[in-house]
N, C-alpha and C positions, 0 to 999 in steps of 0.2 A: 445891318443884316437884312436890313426889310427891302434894303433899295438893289441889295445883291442878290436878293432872290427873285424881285422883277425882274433884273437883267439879266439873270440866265436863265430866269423860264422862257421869257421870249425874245433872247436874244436868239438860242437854238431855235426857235418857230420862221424866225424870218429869214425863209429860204423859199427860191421859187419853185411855188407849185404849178402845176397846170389847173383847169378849173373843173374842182369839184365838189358839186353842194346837193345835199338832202335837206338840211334845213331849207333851203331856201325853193326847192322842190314843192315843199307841203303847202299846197295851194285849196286854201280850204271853199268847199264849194257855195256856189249863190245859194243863200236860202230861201230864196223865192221858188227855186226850182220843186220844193216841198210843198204841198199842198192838202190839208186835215177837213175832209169831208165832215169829219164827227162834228166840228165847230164851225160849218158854215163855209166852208172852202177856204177858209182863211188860209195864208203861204206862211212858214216859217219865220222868214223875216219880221212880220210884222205882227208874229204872236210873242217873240221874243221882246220884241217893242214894246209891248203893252204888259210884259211879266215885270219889267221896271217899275210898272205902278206898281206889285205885290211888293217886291225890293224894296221901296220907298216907305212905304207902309211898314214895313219889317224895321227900317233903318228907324221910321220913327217912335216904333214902340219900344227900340231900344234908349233912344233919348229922352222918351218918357220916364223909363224904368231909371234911368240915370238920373233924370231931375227930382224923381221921388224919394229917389235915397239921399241924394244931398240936404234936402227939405228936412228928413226925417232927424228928433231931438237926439241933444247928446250931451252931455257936460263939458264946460272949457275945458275940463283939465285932462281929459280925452280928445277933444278936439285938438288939445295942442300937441301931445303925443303923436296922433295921426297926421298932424301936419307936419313934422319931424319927418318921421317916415318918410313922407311923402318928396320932401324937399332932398332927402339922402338917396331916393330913388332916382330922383331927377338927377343930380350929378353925376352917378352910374350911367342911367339911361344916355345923357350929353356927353358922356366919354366914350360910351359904346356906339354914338353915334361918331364920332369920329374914326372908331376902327374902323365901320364900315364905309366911310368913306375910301379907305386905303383897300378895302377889299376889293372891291367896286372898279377901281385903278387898275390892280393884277386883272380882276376874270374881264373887263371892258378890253382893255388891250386885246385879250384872248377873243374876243366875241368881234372887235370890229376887224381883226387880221383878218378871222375868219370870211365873214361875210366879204370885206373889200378883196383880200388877194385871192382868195381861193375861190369863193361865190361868185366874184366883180359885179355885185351889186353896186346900185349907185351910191352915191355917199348920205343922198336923203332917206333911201330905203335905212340905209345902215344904222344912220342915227336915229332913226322911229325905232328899231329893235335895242339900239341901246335905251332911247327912252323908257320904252318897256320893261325895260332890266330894270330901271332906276326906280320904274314906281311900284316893281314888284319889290326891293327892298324897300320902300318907303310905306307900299303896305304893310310886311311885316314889322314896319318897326311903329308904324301909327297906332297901330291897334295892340301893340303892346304897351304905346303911352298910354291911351286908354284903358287899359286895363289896370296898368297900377293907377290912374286917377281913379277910377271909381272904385276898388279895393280898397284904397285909404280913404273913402267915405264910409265903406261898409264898417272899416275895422271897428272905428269908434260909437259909431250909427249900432252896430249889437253886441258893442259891448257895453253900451248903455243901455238897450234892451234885456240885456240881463239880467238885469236889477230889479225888472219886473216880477211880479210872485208867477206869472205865467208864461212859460220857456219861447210858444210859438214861433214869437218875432226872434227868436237868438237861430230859428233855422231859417224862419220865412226871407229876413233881407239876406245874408249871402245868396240863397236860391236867384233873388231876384237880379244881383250885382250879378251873379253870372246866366244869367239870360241875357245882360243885357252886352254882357263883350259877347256872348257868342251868335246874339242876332247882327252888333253891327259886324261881327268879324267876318260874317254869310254873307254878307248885304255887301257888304265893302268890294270880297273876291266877286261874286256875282257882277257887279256894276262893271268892272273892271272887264272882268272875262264877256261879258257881252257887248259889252262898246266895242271891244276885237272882233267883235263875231258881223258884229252890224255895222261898226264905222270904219274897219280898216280892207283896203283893198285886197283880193283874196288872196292875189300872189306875196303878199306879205306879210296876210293876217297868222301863216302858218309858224313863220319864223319870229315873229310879235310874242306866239305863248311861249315859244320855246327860250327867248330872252325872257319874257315876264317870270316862268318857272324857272330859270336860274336864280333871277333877282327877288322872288320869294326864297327859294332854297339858301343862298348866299345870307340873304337877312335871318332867314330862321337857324343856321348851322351857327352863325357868331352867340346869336340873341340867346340860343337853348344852351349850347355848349357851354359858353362864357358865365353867364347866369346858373348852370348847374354847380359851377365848381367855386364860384362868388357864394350862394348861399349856403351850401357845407363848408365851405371853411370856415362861414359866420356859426351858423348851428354847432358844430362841435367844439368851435371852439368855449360856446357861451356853453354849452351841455356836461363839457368839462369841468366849466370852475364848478358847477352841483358836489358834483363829486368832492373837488379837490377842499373847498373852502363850507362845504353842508350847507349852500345855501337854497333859495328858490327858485323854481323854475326859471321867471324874468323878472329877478332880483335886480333893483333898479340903481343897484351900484355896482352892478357887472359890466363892465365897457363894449362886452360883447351881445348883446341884448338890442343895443336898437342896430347893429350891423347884423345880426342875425332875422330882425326885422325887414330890413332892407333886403336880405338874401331871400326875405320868403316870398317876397313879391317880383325881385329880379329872378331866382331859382323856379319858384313856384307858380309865376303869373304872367311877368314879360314872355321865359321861354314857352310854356306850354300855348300862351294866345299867337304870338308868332310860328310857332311850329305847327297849329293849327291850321291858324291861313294857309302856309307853303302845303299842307298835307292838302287840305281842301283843293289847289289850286294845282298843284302839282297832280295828283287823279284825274283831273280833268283834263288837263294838255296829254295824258297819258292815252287816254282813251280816244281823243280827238286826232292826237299821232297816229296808232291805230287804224282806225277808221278813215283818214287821206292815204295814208300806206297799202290800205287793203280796197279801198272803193274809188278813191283818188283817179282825177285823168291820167295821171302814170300811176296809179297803183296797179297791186296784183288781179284781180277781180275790178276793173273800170265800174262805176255805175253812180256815177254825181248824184242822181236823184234819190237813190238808197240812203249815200252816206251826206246828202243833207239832214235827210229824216231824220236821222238817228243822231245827230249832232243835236237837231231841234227838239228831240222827244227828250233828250241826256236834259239839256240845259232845261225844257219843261217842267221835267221833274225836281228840279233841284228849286228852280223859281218856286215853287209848290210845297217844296217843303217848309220855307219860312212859317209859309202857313197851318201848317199843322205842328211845327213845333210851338207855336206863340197857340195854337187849340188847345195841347198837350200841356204845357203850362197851366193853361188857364183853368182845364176841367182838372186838374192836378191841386192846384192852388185853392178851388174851391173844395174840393173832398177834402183835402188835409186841414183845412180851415175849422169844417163841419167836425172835422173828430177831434182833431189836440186843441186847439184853441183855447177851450176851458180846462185844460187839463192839466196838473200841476207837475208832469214829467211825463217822459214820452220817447221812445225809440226815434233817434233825431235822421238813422239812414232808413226809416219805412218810408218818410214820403220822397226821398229822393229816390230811392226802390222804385217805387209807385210811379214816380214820373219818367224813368228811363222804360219802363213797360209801357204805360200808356201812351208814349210816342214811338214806340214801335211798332206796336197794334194799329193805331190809324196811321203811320205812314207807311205800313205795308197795306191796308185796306185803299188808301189814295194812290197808290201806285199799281194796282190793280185797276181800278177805275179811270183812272188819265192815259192808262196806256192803252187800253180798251176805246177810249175817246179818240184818241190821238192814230196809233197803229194798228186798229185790228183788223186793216183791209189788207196789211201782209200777210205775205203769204207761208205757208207750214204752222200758225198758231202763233208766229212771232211773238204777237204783242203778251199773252202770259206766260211764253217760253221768258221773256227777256225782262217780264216781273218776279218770275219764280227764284231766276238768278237773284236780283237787286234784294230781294227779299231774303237771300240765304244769308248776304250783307247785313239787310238790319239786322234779322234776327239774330245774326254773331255780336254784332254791337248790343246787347240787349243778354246775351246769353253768356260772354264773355266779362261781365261784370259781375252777372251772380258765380262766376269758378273763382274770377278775382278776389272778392268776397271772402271766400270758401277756405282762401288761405290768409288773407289781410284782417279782418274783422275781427274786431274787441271781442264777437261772440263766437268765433268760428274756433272748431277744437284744434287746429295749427297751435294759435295765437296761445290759448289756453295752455296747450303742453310746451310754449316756450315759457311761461311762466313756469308751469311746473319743474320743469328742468333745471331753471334758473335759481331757484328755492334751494335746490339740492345742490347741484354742481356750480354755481356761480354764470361768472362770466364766460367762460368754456363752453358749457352744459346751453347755456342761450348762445351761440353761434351757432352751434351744431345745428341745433334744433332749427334753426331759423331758414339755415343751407336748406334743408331737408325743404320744409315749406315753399323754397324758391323752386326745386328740383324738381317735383312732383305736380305742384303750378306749371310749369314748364312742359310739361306732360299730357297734360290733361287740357291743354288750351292749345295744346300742338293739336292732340288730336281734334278738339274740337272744329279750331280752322278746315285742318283737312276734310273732315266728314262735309261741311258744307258749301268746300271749295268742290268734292267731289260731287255733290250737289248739282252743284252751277253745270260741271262739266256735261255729267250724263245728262241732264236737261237739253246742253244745246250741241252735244255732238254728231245729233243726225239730220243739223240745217246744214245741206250745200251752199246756202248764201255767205258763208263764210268759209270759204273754200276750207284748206287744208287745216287752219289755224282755228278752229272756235272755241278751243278751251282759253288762247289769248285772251279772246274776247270776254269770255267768260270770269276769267278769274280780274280782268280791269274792270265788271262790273261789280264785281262781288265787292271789292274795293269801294267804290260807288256807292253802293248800298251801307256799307260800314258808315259811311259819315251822312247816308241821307238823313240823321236826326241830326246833325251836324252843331247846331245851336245847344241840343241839350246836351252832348256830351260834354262841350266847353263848357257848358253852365256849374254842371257837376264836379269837372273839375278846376274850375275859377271857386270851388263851394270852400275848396283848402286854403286857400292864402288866407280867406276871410275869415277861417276861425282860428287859424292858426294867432295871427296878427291880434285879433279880437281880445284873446286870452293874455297876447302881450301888454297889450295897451292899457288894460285890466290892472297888473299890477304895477305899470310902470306910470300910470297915471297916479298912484297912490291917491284914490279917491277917499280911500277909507279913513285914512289920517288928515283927513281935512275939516278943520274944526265946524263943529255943527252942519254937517254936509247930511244928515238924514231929514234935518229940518228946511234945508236948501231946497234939496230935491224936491220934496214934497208940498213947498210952497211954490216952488218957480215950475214942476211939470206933472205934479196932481196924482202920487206915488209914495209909499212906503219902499225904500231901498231894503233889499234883500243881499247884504254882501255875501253874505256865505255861498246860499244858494245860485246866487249867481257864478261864483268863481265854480261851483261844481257845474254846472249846464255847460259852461264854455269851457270847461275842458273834456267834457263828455263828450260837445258835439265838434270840439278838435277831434277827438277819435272818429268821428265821423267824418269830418272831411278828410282826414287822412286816407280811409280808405278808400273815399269817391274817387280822392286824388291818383288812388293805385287803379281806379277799374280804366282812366280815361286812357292809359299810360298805355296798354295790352290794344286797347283799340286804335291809336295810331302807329303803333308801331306794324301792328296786321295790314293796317291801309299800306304804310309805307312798301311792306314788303309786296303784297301782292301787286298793287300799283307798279312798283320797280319790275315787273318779270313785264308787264305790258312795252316799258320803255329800253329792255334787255331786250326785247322780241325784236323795236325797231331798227337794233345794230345787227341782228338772225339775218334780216331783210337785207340788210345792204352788205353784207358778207355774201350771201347768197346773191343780192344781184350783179354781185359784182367777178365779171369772166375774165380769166387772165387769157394769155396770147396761147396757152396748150389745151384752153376749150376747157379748163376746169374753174369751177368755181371756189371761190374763198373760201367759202363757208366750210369747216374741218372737223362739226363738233358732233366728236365720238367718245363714247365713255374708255376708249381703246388707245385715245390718242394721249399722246404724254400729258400736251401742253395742256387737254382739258382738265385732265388729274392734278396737275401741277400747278392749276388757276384756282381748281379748289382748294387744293392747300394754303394757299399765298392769300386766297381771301379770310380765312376761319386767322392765321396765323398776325392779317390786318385787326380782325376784329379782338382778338385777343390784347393786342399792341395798345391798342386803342381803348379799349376798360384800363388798362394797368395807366397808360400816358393819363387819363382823368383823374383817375384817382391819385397819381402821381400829385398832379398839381394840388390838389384837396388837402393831400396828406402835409405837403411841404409847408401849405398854405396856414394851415390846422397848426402846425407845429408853431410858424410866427406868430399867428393870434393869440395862443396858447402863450409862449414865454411873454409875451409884449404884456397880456392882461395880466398875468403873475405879478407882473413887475409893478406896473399901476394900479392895481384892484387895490380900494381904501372901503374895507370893509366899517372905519368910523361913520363917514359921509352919509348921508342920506340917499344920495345919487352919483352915480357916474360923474364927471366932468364929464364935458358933451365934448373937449379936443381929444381926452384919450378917447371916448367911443368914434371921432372922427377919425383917429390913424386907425384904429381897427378895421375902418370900412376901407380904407387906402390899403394895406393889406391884404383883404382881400379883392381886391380890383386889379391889385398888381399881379397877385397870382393867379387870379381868373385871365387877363389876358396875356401875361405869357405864356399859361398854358395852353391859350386858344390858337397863339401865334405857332408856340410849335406843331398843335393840331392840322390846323390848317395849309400850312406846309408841306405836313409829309402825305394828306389824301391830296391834296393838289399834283404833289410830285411825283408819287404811287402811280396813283392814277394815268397822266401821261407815260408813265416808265412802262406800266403793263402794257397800254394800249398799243406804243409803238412796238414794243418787244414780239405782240401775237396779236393780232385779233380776236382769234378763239381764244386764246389763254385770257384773254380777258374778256370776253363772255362767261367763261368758267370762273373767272374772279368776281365776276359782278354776281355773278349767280350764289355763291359761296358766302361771301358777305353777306347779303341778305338773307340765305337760311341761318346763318351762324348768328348772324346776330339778331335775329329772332327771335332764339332761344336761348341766348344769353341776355337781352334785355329783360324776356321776359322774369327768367331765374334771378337775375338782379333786382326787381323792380317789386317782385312779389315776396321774397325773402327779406328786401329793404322793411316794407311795410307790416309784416309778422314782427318785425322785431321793435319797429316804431309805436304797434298797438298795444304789444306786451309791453310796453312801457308805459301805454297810456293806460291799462289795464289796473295795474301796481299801483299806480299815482290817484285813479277815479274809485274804482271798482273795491279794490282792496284800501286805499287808503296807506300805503306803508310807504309814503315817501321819506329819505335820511334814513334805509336801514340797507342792509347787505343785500338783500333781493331787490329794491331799486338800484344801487351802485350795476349790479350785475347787468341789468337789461337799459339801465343808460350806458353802457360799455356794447351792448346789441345793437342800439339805437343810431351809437355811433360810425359803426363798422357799416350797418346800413341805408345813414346819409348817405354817401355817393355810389353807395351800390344804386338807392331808389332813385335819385334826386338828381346825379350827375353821369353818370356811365351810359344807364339803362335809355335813360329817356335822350341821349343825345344820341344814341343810334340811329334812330327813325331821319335825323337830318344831315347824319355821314350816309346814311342808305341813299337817301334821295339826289345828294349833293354827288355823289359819286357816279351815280347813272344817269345824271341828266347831262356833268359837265363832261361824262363818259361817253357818252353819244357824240359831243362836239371833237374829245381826245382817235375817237374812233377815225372819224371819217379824215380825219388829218392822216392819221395813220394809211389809214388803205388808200390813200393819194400816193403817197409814198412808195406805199407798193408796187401799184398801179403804175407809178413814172417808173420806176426802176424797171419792170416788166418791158412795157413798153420802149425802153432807150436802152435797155440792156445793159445799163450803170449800174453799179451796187447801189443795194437797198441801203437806206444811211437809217431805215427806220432802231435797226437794233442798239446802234450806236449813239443816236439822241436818245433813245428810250435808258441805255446806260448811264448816261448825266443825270438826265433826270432821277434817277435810282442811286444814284451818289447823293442829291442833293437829298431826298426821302431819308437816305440814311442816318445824313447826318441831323436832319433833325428828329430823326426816332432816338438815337445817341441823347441828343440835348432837350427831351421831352423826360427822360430821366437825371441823365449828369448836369444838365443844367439846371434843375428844379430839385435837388435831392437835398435832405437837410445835412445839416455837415457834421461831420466826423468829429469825432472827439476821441483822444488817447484811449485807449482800451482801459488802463491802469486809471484814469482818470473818474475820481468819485469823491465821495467826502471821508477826509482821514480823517475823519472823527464818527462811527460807528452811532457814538450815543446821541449825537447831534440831530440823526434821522426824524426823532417824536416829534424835532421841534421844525421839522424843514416843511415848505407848504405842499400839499399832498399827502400828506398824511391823515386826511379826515380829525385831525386833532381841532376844534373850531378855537378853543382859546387860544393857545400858541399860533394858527393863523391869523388869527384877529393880531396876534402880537405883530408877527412879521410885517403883515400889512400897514399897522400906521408908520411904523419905520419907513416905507417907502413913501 
């Protein structure tokens, strides 16, 4: 199937075009031509040069941070748990590296046709841009192995801190584990994005991002998607047996426990640091498109020396931020030091509060200040017109996590009345409620965007240096500004895997029943262990990284979308520049015209397809874990057998990636299918997707996490875990794994993946046009566009009928009525215990 869908995607491609290339148009200018009076006349180029040293510095405070957590004490029988983990990620991780090699094959093919038949580029040009494809997935995928290696230092690293009588370390090393993926994940995209800027020659450097941002996009759609529906089918299924068997959370005879392990760090840590990178990287080729498009020697507005500037002042500010997030941190670290430290319990989200403010503050005060250094001899006020913008960005990244909050938080009254609800009405009465929470979030961070997207706008609508389009410009910085704290958002949320994991490794270390282990402790690392107290800290400040985990999720999926209207705009451009032989132009897009009405529909109708296909795979996936651990679960044993908890993880690998497979397929195939079909119609599709799935991500991601805290709420707070009010809101919990975890959060990289390889689907497309116009043959564009919308079809068909769990006789049950008390599931724990050693 995989080799039949290469050969008809580009079997239909290989037809002759005549030649026509935008990518390979985008000729980015010398940055010598810029020159920064405020700093000594120094030229662009070689202020960029010497921002490397900041990079470098950044990169190694992150390997600092990395070697100090490794250092830091822990118990073997922790250690060995976290090594488990670690070794089960890595098998994931090497399987997933092989997907992507097979990806990489399909979009390569697509990328060098492009470039050799229709660009005729040389064939060394060609393969420098595939290069660049390749090390943009290799970035996303590096920095994803990084990130589960130092996660699985953190996990056991505090959850041995716990045991402490003093909680600080149980929040201080996760903070620190994720400082340290999101300085090198800044460090990494930077090093990368400016070696194109300074070492690649300019007629190529243009079409270099535009490969690179595929090959982040492509590594971050497999890595998020794949990984969201791998760690919920692990979670619910282990979340289940609670219910079915009354046992403990990471009851260490549950098979599904260290695969649910493995899900939090492939779910929770691989995707979101890979979808990080691509998000980080992809705004930038956004804005730098952009900007050669509008300032560019063929652009609309010519002006090379403008749009150096501004490439150099973008990339300026971003070299700059390293350093005031690593500030941030650090005066962060010291105040939270000074207050909890001594303190025998402590609100574990005020100092992550604390540090997402305090890096907002100064890096909207440095970005007033740099830009003043840098721009303030343009002209109209530029330089704090085009801060005021960046600054509506941070501040959304900064303000967008206290609404997050508002509905996710153990203390927020959402959370509160889905307990409430759940008390009374069960497992019902906690859906509703929880809807609602998503609905209303969804609402309120709509509006919020907009107020400060309108921000951006009216600031810079009355510069003519940006001709007709400055709200483009405006809202791709706004974007911009959203990730200028870039490192601490990642930090915050790398903060989840680590407590999540922490709490596991906790009980499945069984430290507790190890003989004379309070005398251990205390003679080999200078301690009174505190079990109790411990196990309550680490699942309190689980509640807390859950919801960090929700505040990061709203903020890239904001960059995602506004970012996409920047790289929508560039297909507005070439529609519009492009005149047919009756002296009119392509470009059709009217709220009046069908096909734009009919792009809208077809995208919201994508985004819909596309929740149900995720959860499709989750649910089916959920159901094998589910019967397989039924059947194995030895509630005599002490522990798991580590080969049933190994098929469990096969299970879900299997169903993470065929459901990636058929993923992948039908936006691959969509996508071509729209583009050659309309142009505008798919402008209007790309546009549609991304507002649809904005607020569908968000409504998923924030209703996931109301019902995730009400569970940790019942379990810390109250105390009433094994009673009907827990049953009820782990029944929430469940429904809201891949609402939060798999649906929501993999939008941001079907948005991205859709408008970048949409850009490349475009201009094929209006070649097509073009030649038919021109030779007066029929347009053959609607009739590939048709294949390709068969081929879409049929795997939206097998994203369900291929994944669905199978049918059973209607009549079919157990004829024996009174047999039910004794069948598992029934919360009975003796008669489970019985069924179980039979097997």
């Amino acid at each position: 199937m995989k080799k039949a869908l290469l050969l008809l995607v580009f079997g239909v491609l290989c037809a002759p075009f005549a030649s026509f290339a935008s990518e390979a148009d985008l000729v980015v200018p010398d940055l010598r031509q810029s020159v920064f009076d405020g700093i000594g006349g120094m030229n662009g180029w070689d202020l960029l040069l010497y921002g490397i040293i900041i990079i470098a510095l950044g990169l190694l405070f992150g390997m600092v941070q990395f070697n100090r957590i490794k250092k830091l004490p822990t118990h073997k029988s922790m250690a060995k748990v976290s090594n488990i983990i670690y070794e089960t990620c890595k098998t994931y991780l090497l399987q997933q590296g092989k997907f992507l090699i097979i990806l990489f094959l399909i979009i390569g093919v697509a990328i060098g046709y492009y470039f050799l038949a229709l660009a005729h580029l040389s064939i060394p040009k060609t393969l420098l841009i595939l290069l660049w494809t390749v090390l943009g997935i290799l970035g996303s995928y590096g920095v994803a192995w990084f990130g589960i290696r130092i996660n699985t230092y953190a996990n056991s690293r505090t959850s041995f801190a716990a045991l402490k009588k003093k909680p600080f370390d149980v929040m201080s090393i996760p903070l620190q584990a994720g400082m340290s993926v999101g300085l090198l994940l800044i460090c990494v995209e930077l090093i990368m994005m400016i070696a194109i800027l300074l070492f690649i020659p300019g007629e190529s450097a243009g079409a270099c991002f535009v490969g690179f941002a595929i090959g982040e996009s492509l590594g971050a759609s497999a890595l998020r998607i794949a990984g969201g529906i791998f760690t919920k089918i692990a979670d619910i299924g282990a979340d289940l047996m609670k219910i079915v068997f009354k046992i403990g959370e990471d009851d260490p005879r549950n098979p599904g426990v260290i695969a649910d392990c493995t899900g939090d760090n492939a779910g929770d840590s691989v995707g979101p640091t890979a979808d990080g990178f691509e998000t980080y990287g992809v705004t930038g080729v956004a804005l730098i498109t952009f900007i050669i498009l509008m300032f560019g020697e063929t652009g609309l507005i010519p002006n090379m020396g403008f749009a150096s500037t501004l490439i150099v002042w973008i990339f300026a500010m971003r070299v700059l931020m390293i350093f005031t997030s690593v500030l941030a941190y650090l005066v962060n670290q010291a105040i939270a030091k000074a207050k909890y430290s001594k303190k025998d319990s402590f609100d574990f989200e005020a100092p992550l509060t604390a540090l997402v403010w305090i890096t907002s503050i100064i890096s909207i005060v440095v970005t007033y200040a740099l830009s003043y250094v840098l721009i303030s001899d343009l002209p109209n006020g530029l330089w704090w017109k085009l801060s005021t913008i960046i600054s509506c960005g941070t501040l959304a990244a900064a303000i967008i996590p206290e609404f997050t909050k508002a509905f996710t938080s153990s203390n927020s009254r959402h959370v509160r009345e889905v307990v409430s609800a759940s008390r009374e009405g069960g497992a019902s009465l906690t859906i509703l409620s929880g809807m609602v929470a998503g609905n209303f979030s969804a609402f309120w961070k709509g509006m919020v965007m907009m107020a400060l997207m309108a921000v951006a706008f009216y600031t810079v609508q009355d510069i003519d240096a940006f001709g007709e389009y400055p709200g483009i410009f405006a809202f791709g910085l706004v974007a911009f500004g959203f990730l200028g704290m870039g490192p601490v958002t990642i930090a915050v949320d790398s903060y989840g895997p680590v407590t999540d994991n922490a709490q596991s490794v906790f009980e499945l270390s069984q430290i507790e029943s190890i003989p004379n282990i309070s005398e251990e402790i205390e003679k080999d690392f200078g301690f009174a262990p505190n079990f109790e107290t411990g196990k309550h800290n680490l699942e309190d400040n689980d509640s807390a990284g859950n919801t960090f985990k929700a505040t990061a999720k709203p903020v890239l999926i904001g960059t995602a979308v506004i970012g996409a209207t920047t790289m929508i705009f560039a297909i507005i451009l070439l529609l519009k520049g492009t005149i047919l032989s009756n002296g009119q132009s392509l470009l059709q897009i009217e709220l009046t015209d069908p096909s734009v009405i009919l792009g809208l529909i077809t995208g919201g109708a994508v985004i819909y397809w596309f929740s149900g296909a995720s959860m499709q795979a989750v649910t089916t996936g959920a159901y094998r874990a589910v019967e397989y651990i039924k059947k194995n679960i030895n509630l005599d044993k002490a522990e798991a057998d580590i080969e049933d908890s190994k098929n469990v993880v096969k299970i879900c690998t299997q169903y993470a990636q065929s459901g990636m497979w058929n993923i992948f397929a039908v936006i691959l195939s969509l996508t071509l299918a729209f583009a050659f079909f309309s142009p505008n119609f798919f402008v209007a599709y790309l546009i549609s997707i991304a507002i649809f799935g904005l607020f569908q991500a968000m409504y998923m991601a924030n209703a996931g996490g109301a019902w995730d805290n009400a569970k940790k709420v019942v379990e810390v707070d109250l105390k009433e875990k094994n009673t009907a009010l827990h049953d009820a809101t782990i029944v929430g919990d469940t429904v809201g794994d891949p609402y939060k975890d798999t649906s929501s959060v993999a939008l941001n990289p079907i948005i991205k993946f859709s408008t970048l390889f949409g850009l490349l689907a475009a201009e094929i497309a209006i070649e097509l046009i073009v030649h038919a116009d021109k030779t007066g043959e029929a347009n053959m564009a609607p009739y590939i566009g048709g294949v390709f919308l068969l081929i879409g079809l049929f795997f939206v068909y097998r994203s369900f009928y291929g994944m669905r769990i199978p049918d059973k006789p209607i009549g079919e049950g157990n004829p024996n009525p009174e047999a039910k008390a004794k069948e598992p599931g029934t919360n009975h724990q003796e008669n489970v215990k019985v069924e179980a050693s039979k097997n």
